[in-house]
C-alpha positions, -999 to 999 in steps of 0.1 A, spaced: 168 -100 697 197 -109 675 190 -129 650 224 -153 656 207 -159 695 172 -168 676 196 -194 655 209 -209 683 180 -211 707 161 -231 675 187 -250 676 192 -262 708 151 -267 711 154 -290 680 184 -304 696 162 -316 725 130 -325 712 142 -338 677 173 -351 677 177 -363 646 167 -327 630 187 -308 655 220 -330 643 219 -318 606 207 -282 621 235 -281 641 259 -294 614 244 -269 590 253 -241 613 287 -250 619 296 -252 581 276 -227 568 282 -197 595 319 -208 600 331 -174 601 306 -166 632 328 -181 667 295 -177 681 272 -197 662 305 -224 654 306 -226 693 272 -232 696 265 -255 666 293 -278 683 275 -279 713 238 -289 697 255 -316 674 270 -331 708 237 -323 725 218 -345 692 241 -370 697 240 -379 733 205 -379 732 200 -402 703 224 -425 717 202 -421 749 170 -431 732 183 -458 716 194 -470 745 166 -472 765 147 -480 731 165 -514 737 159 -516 771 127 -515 767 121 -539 740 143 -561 756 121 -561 790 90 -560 772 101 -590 755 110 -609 784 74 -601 802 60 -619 773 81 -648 777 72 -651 813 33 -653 811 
């Protein structure tokens, strides 16, 4: 397997399951492979992939506390 393909696959897995790590991967391939249109079209697409998911899990981070707070208000 290429070893630009095993870049972005790690990538994109990191993307999902860490988002945090998969941002700074994904920044790191877009500045340091900016020759390869492959891996720059990629890396663009795990940084937005990071992103929207840490916005997500923040969000529903909130929600969460938020409800869980008001449960222990009610009892």
């Amino acid at each position: 397997m290429d070893t630009n393909k095993i870049l972005v696959i790690i990538g994109y897995i990191l993307a999902i399951l860490f988002s945090f790590i998969g941002l700074i991967y994904g920044l790191v391939l877009y500045f340091a492979k900016g020759d390869d249109e492959y891996l720059k079209k990629h890396a663009k697409y795990i940084i937005i992939i990071a992103v929207v998911l840490m916005i997500l899990s923040f969000v529903l981070t909130m929600i969460f506390g938020i409800s869980m707070i008001g449960m222990g208000m009610m009892s």
